[in-house]
Backbone bond lengths (Angstrom), bond angles and torsions (degrees), N, CA, C in turn:
res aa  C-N    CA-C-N  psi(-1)  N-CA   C-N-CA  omega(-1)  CA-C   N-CA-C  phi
1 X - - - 1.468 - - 1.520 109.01 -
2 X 1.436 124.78 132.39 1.129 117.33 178.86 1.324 136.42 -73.72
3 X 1.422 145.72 174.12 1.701 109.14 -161.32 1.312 109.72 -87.33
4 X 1.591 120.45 -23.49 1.527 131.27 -169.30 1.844 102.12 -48.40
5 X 2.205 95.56 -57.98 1.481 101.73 173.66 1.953 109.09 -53.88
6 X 1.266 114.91 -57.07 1.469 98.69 -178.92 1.218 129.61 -42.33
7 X 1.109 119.35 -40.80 1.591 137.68 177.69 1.554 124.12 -62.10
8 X 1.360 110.00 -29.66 1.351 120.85 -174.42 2.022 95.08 -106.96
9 X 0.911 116.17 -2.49 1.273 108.38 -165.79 1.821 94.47 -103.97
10 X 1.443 108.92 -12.86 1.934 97.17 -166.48 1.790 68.98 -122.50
11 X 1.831 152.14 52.73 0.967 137.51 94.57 1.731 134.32 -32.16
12 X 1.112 90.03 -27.13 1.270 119.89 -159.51 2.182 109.37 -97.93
13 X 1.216 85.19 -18.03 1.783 106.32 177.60 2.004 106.85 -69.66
14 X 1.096 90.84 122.06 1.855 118.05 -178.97 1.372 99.78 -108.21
15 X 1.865 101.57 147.58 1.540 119.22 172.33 1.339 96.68 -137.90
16 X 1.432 129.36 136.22 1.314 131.18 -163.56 1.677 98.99 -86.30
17 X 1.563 107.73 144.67 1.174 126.99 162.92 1.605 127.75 -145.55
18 X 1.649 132.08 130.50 1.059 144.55 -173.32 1.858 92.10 -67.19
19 X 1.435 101.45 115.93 0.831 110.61 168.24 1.632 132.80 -151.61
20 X 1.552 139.73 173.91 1.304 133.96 -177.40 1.657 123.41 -51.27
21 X 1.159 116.24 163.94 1.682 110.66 175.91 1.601 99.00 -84.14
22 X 1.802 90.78 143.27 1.181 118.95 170.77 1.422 116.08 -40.82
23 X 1.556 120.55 163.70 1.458 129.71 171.10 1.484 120.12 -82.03
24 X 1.135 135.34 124.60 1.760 153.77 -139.45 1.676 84.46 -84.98
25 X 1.473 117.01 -65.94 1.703 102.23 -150.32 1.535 112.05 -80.23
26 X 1.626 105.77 155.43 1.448 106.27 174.23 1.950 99.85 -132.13
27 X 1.503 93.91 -176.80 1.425 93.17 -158.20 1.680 99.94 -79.42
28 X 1.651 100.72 161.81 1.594 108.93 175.70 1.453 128.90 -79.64
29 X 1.675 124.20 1.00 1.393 121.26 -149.97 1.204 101.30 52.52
30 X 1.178 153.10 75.72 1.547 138.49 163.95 1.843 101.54 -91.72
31 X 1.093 119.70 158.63 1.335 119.77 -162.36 1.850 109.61 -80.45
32 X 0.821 125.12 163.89 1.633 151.32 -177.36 1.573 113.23 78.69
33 X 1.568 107.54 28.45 1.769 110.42 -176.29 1.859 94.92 -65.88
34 X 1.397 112.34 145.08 1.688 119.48 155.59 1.583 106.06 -55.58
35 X 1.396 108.65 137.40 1.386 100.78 174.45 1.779 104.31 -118.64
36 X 1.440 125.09 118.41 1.607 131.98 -160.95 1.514 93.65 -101.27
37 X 1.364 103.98 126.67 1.873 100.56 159.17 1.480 93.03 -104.87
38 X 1.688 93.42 162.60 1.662 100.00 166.01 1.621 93.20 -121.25
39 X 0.602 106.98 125.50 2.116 115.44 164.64 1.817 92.54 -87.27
40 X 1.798 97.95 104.89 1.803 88.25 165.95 1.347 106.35 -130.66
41 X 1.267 147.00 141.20 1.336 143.51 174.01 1.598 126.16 -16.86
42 X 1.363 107.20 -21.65 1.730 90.39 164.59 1.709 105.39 -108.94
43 X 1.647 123.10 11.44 1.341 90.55 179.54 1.731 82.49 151.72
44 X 1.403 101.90 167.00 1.689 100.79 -174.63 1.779 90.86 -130.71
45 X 1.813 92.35 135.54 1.269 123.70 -172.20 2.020 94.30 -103.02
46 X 1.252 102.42 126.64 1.597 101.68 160.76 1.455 116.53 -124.28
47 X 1.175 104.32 123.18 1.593 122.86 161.31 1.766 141.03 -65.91
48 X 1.475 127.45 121.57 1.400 97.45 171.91 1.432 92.27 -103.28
49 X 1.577 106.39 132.04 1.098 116.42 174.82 2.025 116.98 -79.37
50 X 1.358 133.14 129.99 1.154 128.76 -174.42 1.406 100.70 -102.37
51 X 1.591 101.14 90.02 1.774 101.48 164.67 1.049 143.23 -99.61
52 X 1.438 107.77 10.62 1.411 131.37 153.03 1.493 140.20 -78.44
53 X 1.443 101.23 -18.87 1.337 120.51 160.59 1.676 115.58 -104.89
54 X 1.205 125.69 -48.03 1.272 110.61 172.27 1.865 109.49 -104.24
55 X 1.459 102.45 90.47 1.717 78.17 -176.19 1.593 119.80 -112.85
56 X 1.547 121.56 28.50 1.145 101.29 141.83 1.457 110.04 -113.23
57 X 1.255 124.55 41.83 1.493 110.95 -178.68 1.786 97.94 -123.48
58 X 1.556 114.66 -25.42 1.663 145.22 170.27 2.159 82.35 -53.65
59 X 1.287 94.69 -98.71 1.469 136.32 -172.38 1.469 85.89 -15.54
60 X 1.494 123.39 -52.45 1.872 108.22 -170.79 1.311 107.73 -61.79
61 X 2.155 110.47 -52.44 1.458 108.07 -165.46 1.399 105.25 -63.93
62 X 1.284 134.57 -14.88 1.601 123.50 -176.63 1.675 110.76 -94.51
63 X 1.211 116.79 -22.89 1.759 113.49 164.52 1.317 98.36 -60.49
64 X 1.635 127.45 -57.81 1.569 122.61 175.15 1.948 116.29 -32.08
65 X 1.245 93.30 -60.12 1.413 103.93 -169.44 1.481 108.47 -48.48
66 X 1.768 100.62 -61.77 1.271 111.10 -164.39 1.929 112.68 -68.05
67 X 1.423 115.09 -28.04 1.279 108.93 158.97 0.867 137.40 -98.36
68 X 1.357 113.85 45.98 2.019 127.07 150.95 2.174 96.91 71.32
69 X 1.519 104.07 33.24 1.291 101.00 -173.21 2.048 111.64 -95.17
70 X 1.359 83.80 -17.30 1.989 83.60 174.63 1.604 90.56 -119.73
71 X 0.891 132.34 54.01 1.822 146.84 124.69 1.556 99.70 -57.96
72 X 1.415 118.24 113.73 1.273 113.59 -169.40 1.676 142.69 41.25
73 X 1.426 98.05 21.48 1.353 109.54 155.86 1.475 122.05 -75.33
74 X 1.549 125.26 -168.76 1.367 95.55 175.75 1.852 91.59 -173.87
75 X 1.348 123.39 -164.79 1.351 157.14 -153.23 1.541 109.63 -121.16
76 X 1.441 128.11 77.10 1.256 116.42 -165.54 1.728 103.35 -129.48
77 X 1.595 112.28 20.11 1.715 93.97 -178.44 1.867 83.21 -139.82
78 X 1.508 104.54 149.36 1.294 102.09 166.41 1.775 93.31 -135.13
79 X 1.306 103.08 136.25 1.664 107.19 165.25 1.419 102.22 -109.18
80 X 1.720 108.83 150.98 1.768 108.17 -177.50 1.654 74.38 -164.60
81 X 1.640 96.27 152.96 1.479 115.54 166.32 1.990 121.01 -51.36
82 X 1.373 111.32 -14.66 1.179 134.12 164.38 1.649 125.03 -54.90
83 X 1.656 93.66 -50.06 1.421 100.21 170.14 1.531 128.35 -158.12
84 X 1.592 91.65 46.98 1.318 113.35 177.97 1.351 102.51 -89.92
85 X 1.769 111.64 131.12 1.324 126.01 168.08 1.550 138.65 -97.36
86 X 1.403 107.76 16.04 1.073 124.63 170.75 1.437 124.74 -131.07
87 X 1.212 134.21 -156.80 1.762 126.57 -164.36 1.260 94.71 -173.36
88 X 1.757 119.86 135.74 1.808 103.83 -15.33 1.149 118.01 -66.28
89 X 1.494 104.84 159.38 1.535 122.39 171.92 1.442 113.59 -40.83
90 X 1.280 139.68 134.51 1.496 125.60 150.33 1.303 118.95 -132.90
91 X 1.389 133.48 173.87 1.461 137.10 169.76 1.398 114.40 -121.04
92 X 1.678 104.12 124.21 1.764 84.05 -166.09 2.013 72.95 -155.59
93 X 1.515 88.35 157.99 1.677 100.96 162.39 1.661 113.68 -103.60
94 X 1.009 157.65 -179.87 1.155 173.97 -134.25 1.475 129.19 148.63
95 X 1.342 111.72 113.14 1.579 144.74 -143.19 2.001 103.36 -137.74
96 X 1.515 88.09 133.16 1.943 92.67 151.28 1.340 92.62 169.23
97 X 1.292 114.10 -128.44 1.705 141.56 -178.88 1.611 94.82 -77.53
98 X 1.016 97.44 135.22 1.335 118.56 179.36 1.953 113.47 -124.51
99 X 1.588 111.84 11.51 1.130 130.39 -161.32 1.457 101.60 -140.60
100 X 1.471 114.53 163.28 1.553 118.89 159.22 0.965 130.03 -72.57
101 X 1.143 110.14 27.79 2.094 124.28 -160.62 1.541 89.10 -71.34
102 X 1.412 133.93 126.88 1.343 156.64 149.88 1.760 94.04 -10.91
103 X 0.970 111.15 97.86 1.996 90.09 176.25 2.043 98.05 -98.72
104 X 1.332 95.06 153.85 1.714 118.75 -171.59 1.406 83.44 -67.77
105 X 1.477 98.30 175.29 1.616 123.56 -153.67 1.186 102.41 -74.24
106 X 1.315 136.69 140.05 1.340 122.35 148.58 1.786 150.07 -32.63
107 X 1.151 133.78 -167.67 2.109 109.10 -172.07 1.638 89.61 -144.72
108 X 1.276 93.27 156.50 1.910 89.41 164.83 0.971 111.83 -68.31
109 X 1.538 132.30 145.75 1.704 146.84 148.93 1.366 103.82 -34.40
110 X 1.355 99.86 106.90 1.568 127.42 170.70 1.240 110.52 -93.11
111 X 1.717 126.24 77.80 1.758 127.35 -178.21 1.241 121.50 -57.16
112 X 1.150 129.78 158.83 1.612 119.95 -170.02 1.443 92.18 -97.45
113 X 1.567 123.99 13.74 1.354 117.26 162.88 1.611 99.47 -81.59
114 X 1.435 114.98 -36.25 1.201 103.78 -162.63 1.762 129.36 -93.88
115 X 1.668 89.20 11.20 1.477 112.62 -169.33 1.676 118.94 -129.78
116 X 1.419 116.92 -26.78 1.410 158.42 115.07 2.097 77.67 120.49
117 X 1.562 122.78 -1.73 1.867 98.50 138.58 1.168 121.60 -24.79
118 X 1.292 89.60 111.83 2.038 96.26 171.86 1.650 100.21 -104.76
119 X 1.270 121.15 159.48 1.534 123.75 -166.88 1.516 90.40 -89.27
120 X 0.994 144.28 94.03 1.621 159.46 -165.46 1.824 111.57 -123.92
121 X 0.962 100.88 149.07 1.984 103.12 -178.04 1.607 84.82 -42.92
122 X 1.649 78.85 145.19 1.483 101.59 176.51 1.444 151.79 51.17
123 X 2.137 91.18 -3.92 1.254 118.26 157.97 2.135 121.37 -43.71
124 X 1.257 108.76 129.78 1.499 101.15 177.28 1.776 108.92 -121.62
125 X 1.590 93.25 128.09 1.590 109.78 -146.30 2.299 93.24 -108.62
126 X 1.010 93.97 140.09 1.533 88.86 157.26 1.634 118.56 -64.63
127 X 1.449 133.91 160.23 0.625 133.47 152.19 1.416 139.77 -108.64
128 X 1.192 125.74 130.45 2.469 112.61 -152.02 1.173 93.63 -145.36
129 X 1.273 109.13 176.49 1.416 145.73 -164.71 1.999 98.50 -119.22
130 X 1.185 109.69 -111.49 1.702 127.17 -167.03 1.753 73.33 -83.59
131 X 1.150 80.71 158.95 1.779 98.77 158.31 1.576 136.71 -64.49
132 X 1.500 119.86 105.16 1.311 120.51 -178.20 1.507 90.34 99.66
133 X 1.518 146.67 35.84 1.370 153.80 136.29 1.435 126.11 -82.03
134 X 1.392 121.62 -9.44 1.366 138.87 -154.11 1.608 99.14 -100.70
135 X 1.294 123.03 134.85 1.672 119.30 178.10 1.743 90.56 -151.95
136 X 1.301 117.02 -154.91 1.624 131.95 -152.67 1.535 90.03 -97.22
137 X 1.675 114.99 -27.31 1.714 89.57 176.44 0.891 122.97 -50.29
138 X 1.372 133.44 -62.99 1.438 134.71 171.15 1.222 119.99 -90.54
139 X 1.272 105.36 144.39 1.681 105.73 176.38 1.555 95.30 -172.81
140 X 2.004 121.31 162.79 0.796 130.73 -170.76 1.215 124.46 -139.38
141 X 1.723 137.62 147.66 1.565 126.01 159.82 0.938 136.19 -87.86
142 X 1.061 153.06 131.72 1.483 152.87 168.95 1.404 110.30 -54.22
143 X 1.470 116.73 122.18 1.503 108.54 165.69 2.073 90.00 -103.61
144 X 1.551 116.26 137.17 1.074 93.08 -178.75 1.651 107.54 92.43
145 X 1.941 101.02 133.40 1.422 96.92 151.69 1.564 122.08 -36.18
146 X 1.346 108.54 -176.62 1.206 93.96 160.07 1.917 98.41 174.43
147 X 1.674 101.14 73.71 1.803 85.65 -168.63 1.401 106.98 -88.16
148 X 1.503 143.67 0.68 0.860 130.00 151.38 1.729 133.71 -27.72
149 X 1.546 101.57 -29.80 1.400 108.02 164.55 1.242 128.75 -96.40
150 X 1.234 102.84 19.14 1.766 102.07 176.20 1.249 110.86 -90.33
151 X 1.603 122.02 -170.14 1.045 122.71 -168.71 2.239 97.49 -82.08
152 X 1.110 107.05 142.56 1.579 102.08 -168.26 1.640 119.20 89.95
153 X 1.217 109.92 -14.07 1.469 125.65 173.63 1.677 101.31 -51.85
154 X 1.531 101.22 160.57 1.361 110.84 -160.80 1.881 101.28 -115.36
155 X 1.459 98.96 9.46 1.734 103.12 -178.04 1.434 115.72 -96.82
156 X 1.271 128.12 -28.81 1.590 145.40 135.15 1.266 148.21 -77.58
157 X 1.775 98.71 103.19 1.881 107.51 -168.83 1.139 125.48 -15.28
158 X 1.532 119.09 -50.21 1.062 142.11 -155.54 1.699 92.78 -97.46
159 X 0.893 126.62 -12.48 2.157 121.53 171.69 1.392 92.78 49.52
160 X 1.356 138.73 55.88 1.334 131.15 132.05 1.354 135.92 -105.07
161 X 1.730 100.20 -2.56 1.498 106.71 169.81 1.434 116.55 72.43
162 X 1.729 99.59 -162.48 2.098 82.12 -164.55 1.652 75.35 -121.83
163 X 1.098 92.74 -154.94 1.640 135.65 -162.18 1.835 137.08 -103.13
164 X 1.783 90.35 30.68 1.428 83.06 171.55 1.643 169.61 -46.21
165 X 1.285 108.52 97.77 1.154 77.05 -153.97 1.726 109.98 -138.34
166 X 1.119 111.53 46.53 1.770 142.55 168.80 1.364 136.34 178.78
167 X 1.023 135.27 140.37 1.499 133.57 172.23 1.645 123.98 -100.70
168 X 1.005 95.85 170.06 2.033 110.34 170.93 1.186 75.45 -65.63
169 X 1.334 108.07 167.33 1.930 152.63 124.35 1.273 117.74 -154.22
170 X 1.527 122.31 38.97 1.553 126.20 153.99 1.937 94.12 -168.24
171 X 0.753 99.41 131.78 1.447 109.98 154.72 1.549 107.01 89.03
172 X 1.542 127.06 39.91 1.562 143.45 137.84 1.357 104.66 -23.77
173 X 1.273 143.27 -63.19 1.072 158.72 -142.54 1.313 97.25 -78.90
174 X 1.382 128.06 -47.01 1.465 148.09 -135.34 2.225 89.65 -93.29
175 X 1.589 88.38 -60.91 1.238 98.04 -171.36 1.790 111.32 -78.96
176 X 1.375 113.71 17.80 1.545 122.59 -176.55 2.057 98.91 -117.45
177 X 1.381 101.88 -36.76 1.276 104.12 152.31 1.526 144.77 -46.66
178 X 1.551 102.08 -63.92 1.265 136.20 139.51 1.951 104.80 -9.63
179 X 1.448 106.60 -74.14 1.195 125.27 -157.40 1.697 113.85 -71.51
180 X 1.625 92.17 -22.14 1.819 107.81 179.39 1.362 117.59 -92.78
181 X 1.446 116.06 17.40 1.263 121.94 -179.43 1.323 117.91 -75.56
182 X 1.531 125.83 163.47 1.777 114.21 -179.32 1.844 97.55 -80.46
183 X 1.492 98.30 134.62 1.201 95.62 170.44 1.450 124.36 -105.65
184 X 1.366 127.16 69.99 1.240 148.59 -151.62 1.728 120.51 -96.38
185 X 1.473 96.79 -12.21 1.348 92.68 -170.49 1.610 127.80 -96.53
186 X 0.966 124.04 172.84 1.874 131.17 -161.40 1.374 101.83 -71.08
187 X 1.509 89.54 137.50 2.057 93.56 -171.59 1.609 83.88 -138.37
188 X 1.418 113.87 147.56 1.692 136.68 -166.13 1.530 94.55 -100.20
189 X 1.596 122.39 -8.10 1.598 125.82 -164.05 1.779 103.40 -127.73
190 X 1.495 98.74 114.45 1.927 80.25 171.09 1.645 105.58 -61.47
191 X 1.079 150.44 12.16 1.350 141.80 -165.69 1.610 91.85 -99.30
192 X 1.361 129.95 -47.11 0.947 123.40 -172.47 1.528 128.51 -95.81
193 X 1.930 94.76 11.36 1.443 90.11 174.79 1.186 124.69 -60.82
194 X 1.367 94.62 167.59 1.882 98.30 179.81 1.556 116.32 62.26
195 X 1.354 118.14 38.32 1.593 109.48 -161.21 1.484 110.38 -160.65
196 X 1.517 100.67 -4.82 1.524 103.85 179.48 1.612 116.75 -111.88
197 X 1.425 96.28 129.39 1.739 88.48 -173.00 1.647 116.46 -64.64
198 X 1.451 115.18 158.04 1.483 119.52 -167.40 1.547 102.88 -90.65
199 X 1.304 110.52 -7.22 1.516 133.44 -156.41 1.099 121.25 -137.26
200 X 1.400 144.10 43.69 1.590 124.62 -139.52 1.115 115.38 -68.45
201 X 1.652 126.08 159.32 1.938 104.05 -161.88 1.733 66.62 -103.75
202 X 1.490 86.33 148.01 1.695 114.82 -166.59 1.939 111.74 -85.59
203 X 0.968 151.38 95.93 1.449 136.11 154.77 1.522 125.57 -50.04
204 X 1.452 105.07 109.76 1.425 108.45 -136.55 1.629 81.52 -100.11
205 X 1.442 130.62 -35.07 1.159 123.14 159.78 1.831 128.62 -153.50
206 X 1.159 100.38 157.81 2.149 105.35 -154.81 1.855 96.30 -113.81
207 X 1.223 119.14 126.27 1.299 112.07 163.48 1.543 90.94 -166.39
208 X 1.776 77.91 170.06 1.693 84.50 -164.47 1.671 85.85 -95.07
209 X 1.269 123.10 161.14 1.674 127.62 -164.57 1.611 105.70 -128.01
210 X 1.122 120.08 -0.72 1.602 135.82 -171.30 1.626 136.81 137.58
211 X 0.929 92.93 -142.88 1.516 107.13 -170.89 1.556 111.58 -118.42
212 X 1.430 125.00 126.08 1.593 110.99 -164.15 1.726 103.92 -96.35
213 X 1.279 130.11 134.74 1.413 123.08 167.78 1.102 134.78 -71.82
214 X 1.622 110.39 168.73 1.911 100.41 -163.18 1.370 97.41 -59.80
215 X 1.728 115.91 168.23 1.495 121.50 134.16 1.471 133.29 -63.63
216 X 1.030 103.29 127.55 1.704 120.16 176.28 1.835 103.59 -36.80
């Protein structure tokens, strides 16, 4: 595995901590969200991105998008209660650069206290290291609740959680697929054994596709 993939893949690495309950509100669909498809080899996932509530954590994944930076990026980590090595359990996919491509600067930690994104099915979360390390290279979906990653969550030392800041609304299926893959391939981290694809499913192309409408 190359180190860029190693490196971006233990972003994604949790240490359990006793900590406060998660934050109650989540976003409304309110109208003028970016809406991102990914076209990836098993199927195209679309996002409404919320960049009005999280906008420097929005603002990175859409400089990604918009500069042709997950053009052959791809889908190479799946976590599942199967062969998750940390606590709590979660199920999540994990996506970005899959290359040494120079990635743009990192964003401040956008808490889901401070954005009230809760990490919810199909929620798409940054993925970081220390706080305020996290940008559009990496980032992840929730299959599954999942408040362990909120802000107060018990999967990060530090209990500030990640960086939500869009969901699915087409292609669940795609990113549950995604998630059922064999995860067979060579990891440089026992944390991430058993968890890295041998194959990464590829995002063959990223654009934003419109504008999402209110909820009914």
């Amino acid at each position: 595995m190359n180190t860029f993939l190693w490196k971006v893949a233990c972003l994604l690495a949790f240490v359990p901590l006793t900590a406060p309950a998660c934050a109650t509100a989540g976003p409304s669909g309110e109208t003028g969200n970016p809406v991102v498809k990914l076209v990836t080899e098993l199927g195209d996932i679309t996002l409404e991105i919320y960049e009005s509530r999280a906008r420097q954590s929005a603002g990175s994944f859409l400089q990604y998008v918009d500069g042709d930076f997950y053009q052959n990026a791809g889908f190479y980590r799946v976590v599942s209660p199967e062969n998750d090595n940390g606590q709590p359990i979660i199920s999540v996919i994990q996506g970005g650069l899959l290359t040494d491509v120079e990635p743009l600067s990192p964003v401040p930690l956008e808490t889901t206290k401070m954005t009230g994104i809760l990490h919810q099915d199909g929620v798409i979360s940054l993925a970081r290291g220390a706080p305020g390390s996290g940008s559009g290279a990496a980032f992840f979906i929730c299959i599954g609740a999942q408040p362990s990653l909120d802000f107060g969550g018990q999967r990060n030392a530090d209990g500030l959680g990640f960086a939500a800041f869009g969901k699915v609304i087409e292609g669940m299926d795609i990113v549950r697929k995604i998630h059922g893959q064999n995860a067979d391939g060579p990891s440089d981290s026992p944390y991430t054994e058993g968890q890295m694809l041998a194959k990464p499913v590829r995002i063959l192309e990223a654009y934003r596709q419109g504008r999402s409408e209110p909820l009914k």
